[in-house]
C-alpha positions in Angstrom: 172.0 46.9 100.5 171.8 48.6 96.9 171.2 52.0 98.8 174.4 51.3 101.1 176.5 50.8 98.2 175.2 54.1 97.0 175.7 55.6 100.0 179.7 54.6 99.9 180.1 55.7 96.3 179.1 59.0 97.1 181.3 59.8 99.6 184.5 60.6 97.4 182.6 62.8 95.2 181.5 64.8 98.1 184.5 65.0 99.6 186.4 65.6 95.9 183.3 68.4 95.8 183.8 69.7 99.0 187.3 71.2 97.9 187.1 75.7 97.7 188.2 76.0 93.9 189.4 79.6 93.3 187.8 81.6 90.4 187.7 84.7 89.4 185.2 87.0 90.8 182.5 87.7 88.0 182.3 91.6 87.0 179.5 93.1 85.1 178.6 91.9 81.7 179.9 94.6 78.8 180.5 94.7 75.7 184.4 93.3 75.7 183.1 90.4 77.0 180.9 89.1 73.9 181.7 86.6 71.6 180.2 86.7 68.2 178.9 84.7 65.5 178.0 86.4 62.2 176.1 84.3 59.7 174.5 84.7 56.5 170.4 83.8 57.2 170.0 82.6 53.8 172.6 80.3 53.9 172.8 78.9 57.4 169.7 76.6 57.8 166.4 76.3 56.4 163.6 76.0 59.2 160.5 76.4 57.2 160.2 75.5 53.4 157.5 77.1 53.3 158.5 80.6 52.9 161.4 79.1 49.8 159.8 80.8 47.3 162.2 80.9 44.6 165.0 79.7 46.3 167.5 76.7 44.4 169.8 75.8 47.0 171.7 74.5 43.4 172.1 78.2 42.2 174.5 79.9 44.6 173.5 83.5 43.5 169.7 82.7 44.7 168.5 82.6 47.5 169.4 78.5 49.0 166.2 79.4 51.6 167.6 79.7 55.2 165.4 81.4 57.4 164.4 83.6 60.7 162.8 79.6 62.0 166.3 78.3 60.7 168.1 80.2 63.1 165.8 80.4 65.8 166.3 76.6 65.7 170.2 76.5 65.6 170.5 79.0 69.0 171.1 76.1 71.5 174.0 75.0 69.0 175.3 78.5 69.3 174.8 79.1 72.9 176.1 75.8 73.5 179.5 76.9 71.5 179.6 79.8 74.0 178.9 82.7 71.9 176.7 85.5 73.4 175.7 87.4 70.3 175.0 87.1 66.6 175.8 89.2 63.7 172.7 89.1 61.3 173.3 89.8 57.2 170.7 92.7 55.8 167.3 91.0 56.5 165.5 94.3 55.0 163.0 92.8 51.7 165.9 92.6 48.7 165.2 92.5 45.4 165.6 89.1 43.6 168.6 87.4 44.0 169.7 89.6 46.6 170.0 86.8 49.0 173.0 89.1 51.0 171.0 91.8 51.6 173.1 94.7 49.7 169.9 95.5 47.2 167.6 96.6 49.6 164.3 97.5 48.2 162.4 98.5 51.0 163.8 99.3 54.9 160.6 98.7 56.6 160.2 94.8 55.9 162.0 91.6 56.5 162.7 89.8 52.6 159.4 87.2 51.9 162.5 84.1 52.0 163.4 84.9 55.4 159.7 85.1 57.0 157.8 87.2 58.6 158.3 90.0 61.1 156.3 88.1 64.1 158.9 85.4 63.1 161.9 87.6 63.2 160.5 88.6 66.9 160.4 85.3 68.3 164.1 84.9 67.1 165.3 88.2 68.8 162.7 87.2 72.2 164.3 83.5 72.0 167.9 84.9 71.6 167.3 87.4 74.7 166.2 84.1 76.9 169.1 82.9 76.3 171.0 85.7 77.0 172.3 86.1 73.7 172.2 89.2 71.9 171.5 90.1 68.3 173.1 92.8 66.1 171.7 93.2 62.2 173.8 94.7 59.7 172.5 98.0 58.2 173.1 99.1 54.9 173.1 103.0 54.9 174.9 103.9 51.2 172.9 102.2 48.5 169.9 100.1 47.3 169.3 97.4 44.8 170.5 98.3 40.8 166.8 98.1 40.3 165.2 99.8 42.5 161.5 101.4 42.1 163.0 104.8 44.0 164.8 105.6 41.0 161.7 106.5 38.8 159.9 107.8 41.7 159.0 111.7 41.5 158.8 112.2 45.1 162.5 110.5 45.2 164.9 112.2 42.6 166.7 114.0 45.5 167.0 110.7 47.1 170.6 109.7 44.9 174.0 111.2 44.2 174.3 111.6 40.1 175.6 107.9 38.1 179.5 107.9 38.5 181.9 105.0 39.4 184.3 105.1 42.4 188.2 104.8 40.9 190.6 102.6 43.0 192.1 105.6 44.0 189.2 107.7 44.3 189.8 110.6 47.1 186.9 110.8 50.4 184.4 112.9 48.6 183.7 110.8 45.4 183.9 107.5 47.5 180.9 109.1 49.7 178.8 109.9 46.7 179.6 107.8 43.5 178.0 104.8 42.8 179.6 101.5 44.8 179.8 98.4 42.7 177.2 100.1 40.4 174.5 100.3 43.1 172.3 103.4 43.2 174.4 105.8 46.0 172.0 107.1 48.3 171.8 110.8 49.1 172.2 111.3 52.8 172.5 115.0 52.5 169.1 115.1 51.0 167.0 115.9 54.4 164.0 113.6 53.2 166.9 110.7 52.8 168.5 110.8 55.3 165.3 111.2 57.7 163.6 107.4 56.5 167.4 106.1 57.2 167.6 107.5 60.6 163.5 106.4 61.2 164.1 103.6 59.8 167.4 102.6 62.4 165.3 103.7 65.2 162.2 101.7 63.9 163.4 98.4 63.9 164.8 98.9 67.8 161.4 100.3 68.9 159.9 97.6 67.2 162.1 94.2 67.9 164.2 95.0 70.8 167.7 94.3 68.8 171.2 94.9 70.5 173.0 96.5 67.8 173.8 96.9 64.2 176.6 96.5 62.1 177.0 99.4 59.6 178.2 98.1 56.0 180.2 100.2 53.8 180.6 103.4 56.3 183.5 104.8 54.3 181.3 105.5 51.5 179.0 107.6 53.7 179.7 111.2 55.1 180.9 111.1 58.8 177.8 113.7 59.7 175.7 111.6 59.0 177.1 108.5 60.9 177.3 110.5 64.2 173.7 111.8 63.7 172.7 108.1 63.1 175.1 107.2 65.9 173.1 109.7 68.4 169.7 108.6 67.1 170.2 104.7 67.7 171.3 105.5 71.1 168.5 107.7 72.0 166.3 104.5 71.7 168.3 101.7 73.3 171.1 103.3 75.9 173.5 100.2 75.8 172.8 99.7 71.7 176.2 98.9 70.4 177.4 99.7 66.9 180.6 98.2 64.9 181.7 100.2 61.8 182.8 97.9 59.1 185.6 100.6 57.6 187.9 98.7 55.3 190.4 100.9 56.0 194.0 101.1 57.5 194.6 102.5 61.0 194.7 105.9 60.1 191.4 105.7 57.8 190.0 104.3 60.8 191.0 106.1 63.7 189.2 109.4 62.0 186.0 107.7 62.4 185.9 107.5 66.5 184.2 111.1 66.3 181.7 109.4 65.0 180.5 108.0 68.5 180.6 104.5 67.2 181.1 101.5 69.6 183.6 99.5 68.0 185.4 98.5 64.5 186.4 96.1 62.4 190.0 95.5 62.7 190.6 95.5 59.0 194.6 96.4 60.0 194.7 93.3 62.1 193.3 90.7 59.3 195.9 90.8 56.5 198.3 90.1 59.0 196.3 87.3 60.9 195.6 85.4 57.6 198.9 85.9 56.4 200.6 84.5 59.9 198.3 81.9 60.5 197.4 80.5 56.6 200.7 77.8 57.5 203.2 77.2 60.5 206.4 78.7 60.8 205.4 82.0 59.6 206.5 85.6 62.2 203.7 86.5 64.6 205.8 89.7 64.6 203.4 91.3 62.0 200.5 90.3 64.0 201.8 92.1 67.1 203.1 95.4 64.7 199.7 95.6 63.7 197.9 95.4 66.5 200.2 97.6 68.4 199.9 100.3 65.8 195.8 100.4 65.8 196.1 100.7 69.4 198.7 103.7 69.1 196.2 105.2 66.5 193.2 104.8 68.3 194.7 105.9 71.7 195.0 102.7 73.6 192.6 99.5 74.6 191.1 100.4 71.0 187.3 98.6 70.9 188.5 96.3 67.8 186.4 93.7 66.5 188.8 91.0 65.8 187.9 88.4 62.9 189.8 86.2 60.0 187.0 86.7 57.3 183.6 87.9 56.1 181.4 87.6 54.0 183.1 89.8 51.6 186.4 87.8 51.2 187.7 84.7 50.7 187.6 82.1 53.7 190.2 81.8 55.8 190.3 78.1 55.0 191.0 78.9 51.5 194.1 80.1 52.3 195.8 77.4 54.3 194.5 75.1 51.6 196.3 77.1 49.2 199.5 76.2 51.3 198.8 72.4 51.7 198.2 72.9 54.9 195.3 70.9 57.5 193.1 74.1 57.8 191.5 72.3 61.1 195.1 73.1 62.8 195.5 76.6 61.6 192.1 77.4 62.8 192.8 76.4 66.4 195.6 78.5 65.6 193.9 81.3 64.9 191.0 81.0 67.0 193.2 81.6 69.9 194.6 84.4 68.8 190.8 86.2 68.4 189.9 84.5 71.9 192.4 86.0 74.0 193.7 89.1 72.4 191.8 92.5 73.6 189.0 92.6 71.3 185.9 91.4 70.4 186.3 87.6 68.5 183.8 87.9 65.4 183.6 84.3 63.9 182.1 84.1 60.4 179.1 81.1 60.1 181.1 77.9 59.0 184.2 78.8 60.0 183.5 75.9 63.1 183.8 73.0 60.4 186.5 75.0 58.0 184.1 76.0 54.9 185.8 76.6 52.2 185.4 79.2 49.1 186.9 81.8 47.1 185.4 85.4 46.4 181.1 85.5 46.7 179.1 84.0 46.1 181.7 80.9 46.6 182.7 81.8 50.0 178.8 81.6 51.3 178.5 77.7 51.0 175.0 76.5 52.4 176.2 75.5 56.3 176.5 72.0 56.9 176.0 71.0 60.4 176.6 66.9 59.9 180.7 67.4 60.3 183.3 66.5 62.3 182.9 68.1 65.7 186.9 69.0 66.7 186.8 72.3 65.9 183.2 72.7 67.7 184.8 71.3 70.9 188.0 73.4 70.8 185.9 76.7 70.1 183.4 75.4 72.9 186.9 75.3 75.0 188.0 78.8 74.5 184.7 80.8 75.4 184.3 78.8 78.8 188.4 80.1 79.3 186.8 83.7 78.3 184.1 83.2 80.1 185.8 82.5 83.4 188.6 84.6 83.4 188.1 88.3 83.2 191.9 89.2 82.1 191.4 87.6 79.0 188.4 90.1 78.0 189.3 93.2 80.3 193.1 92.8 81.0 196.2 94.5 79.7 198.2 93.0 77.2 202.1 92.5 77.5 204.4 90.6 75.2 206.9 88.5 76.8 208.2 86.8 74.5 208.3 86.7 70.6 210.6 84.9 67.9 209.6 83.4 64.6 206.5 81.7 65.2 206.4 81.3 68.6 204.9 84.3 71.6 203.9 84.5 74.7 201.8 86.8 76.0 200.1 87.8 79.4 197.2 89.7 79.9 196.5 91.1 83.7 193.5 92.5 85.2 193.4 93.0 89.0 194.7 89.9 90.9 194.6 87.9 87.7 196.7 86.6 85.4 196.5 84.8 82.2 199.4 83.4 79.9 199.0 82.9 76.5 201.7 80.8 74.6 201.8 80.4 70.8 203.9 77.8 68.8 203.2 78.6 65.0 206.1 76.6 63.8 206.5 72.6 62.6 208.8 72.2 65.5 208.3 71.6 69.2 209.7 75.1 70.9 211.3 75.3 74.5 210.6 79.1 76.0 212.2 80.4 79.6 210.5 83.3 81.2 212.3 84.6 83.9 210.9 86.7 87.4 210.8 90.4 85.7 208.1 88.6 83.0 206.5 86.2 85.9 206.6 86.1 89.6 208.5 83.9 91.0 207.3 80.7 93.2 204.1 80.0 91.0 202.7 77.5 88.9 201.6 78.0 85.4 198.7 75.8 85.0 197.2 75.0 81.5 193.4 75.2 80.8 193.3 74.0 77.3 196.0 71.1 77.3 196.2 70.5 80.8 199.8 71.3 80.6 201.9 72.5 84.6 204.7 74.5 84.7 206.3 75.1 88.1 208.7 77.6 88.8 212.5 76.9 89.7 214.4 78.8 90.7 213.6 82.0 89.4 212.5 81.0 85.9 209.4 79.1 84.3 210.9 76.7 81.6 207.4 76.0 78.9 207.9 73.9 76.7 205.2 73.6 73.9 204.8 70.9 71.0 204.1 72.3 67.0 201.5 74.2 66.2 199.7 74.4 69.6 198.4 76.7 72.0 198.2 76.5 75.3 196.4 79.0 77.8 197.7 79.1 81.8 196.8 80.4 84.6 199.6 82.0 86.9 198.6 80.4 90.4 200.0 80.0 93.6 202.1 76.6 93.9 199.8 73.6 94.5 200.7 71.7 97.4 199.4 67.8 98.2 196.7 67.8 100.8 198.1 64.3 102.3 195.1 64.1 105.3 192.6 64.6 102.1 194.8 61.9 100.1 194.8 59.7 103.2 191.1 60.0 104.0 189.9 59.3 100.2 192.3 56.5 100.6 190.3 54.9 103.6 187.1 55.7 102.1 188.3 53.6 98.7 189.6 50.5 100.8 186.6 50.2 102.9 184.4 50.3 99.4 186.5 47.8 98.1 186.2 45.4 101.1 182.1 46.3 101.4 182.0 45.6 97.3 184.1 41.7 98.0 181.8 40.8 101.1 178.6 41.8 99.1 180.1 39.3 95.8 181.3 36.8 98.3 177.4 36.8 99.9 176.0 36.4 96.6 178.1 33.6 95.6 177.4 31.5 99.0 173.3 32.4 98.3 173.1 31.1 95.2 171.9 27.8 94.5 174.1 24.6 94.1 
């Protein structure tokens, strides 16, 4: 009897199963269709104490003892948030207190708190199992204030000559003074720049990583970044590399001849933080600056879009400093970097709003014991880029924009996504009419659930404060009355089966 019941249960699930569901067709896997998490290993988790060393998680200029284990241990929670790759800080051995990775003492071995390199293997193999790539950052311009190579014979070639960089310093004495008073490495010296370029090549014959992230590539001449470029590339075909040029457009733009794969959109960022730090602030600037690095780079520009770093205060920061809920201007924002062309980049902690001014304030130890709404809603947006192509291949358009409110479509082949932005306190009504949408469809919401039918010739959204919502454009739904009917039988006939079987038992049991 048990079984029969089972049997009857099933049925609507088969039937509800049984139902084609359109999806997009899946395309090769490239670059645009990654989304990353950058983290700082000394400061994400601690996997092994046993490698600590010296680390006082109560100092935060030491090392607080996260690890290669640490991470290696956390990549289910990543993969499980939907990111496919992770941005690594310096792991190269750093002299003490160098816990970021800037003051590199030696390019051939991972730092003593971080572990070994057999352990740094089994996080790159682990992370390739689970099809998640991993990028390191590479530090190309200087070495720790300290370092042994400066009282080296065989080295004195190795540095540019002690002098500062002025805030308005021109090209040629910002590629060979001395950055924040850290030793400037001589890339024009051949011996120099011949370890850098082994080096690069080393640690991808050696680990199998993905990519790097180069640090500080304005202070570096642009010969030597295509020849570095060229070299990583000869070793790994699809090795990907993001300049980090803190730059405007223009600054920018003059690096593509450098062969490098993509950039961070340093234009983009003032204005993201500025729109999205509290509601009812213009998404116009947003737009203006992203329109303009597209203009200077020459269309579908490779940018790597991203809110912070570890290099400047967190984004939660500043909607704190404007009273504001920072979990609500993250979703907020987090939209924006999920379905704009780019790459998202989301710095550790930004999943449970970390706070913190300038370093080493804004690279808190990670706390994973938090609420999870932020988690979920992140988790929400890479299955949407996951499943739709248009939002990581398709052309942008914008549809509508005024004050704090957009909307935005982004088309690629037979697809199309709408993306609709309410950055203000106040619930805003939107009408798009055929020339933006075609006619005698459905929006259909992916994140709220919301619908949105055509009449007429017009689609009529309307979209409560502070909320985004992301819609397909699909054909009209129509009710499937013989399905409807059918699942109707099936439910009656389990309800009667379910009332004989308690009437049964009721006449069995003992009086």
């Amino acid at each position: 009897m048990r079984n029969g019941v089972l049997s009857l249960a099933l049925i609507p699930l088969l039937l509800f199963y049984a139902i084609p569901v359109g999806a997009a067709e899946k395309e090769q896997r490239t670059w645009t269709d990654e989304i990353v998490y950058s983290l700082m290993v000394d400061r994400f988790f601690d996997g092994n104490t046993k490698n600590n060393g010296d680390a006082n998680v109560n100092d935060p200029s030491a090392f607080n003892g996260g690890d290669f284990e640490g991470v290696t241990k956390k990549l289910n929670y990543l993969k499980d948030m939907g990111y496919t790759a992770i941005i690594l800080s310096p792991i190269f051995a750093n002299e003490d207190k160098g816990y970021h990775g800037d003051w590199v003492t030696d390019f051939y071995k991972t730092d003593q708190h971080y572990g070994t390199m057999k352990e740094f293997k089994k996080l790159v193999n682990e992370a390739h199992d689970l099809d998640m790539k991993v990028i390191l950052d590479f530090q190309a311009n200087n070495v720790g204030p300290h370092s042994s190579w400066l009282n080296e014979e065989d080295k004195q070639g190795w540095f540019h000559d002690k002098k500062e960089i002025s805030n308005d310093g021109d090209q040629k004495l910002m590629e060979t003074g001395w950055h924040d008073g850290l030793p400037d490495l001589n890339q024009d010296n051949e011996a120099t720049r011949e370890y850098l370029l082994d080096a690069a090549k080393w640690w991808i014959t050696e680990t199998d990583i993905d990519g790097y992230r180069l640090n500080k590539v304005q202070y570096v001449g642009k010969d030597f970044w295509k020849e570095f470029v060229d070299a990583v590339k000869s070793e790994k075909s699809n090795f990907y590399t993001i300049g980090d040029v803190n730059g405007d457009a223009d600054t920018i733009s003059s690096y593509k001849e450098t062969g490098m794969d993509a950039f961070m959109a340093y234009p983009q960022n003032g204005a993201l933080r500025e729109a999205f730090s509290a509601p009812d602030k213009e998404l116009k600037p947003v737009f203006n600056a992203f329109e303009d690095s597209e203009a200077k780079f020459g269309g579908k520009a490779p940018q790597a879009l991203f809110m912070d770093t570890q290099s400047m205060p967190r984004f939660t920061k500043d909607a704190a400093d404007h009273n504001e809920n920072p979990g609500s201007r993250w979703k907020m924002a987090l939209s924006y970097l999920y379905t704009m062309p780019g790459v998202p980049i989301v710095f550790y902690g930004s999943e449970i709003a970390l706070n913190g001014n300038l370093a080493p304030d804004n690279h808190k130890l990670m706390n994973f014991k938090t609420e999870q709404e932020l988690v979920e809603y992140i988790t929400k947006l890479s299955d949407l880029r996951d499943m739709h192509p248009a939002l990581t291949k398709g052309d942008m358009e914008i549809l509508y924009e005024q004050g704090g409110a957009s909307v935005f479509k982004r088309v690629h082949g037979k697809e199309t996504m709408v993306v609709v932005m309410n950055n203000t306190s106040g619930t805003q009504t939107i009408k798009l009419s055929d020339k933006q949408l075609e006619k005698n469809k459905e929006l259909r919401g992916m994140l709220n659930g919301d619908l949105v039918r055509s009449k007429g010739n017009s689609y009529t959204i309307v979209i409560d404060r502070e909320t985004s919502e992301v819609y397909t454009l699909s054909p009209k739904s129509i009710i499937n009355i013989p399905y409807l009917i059918v699942i109707g039988l099936v439910l009656v006939i389990f309800a009667i089966f379910i009332a004989l079987v308690i009437k049964r038992s009721k006449r069995n049991q003992p009086k």
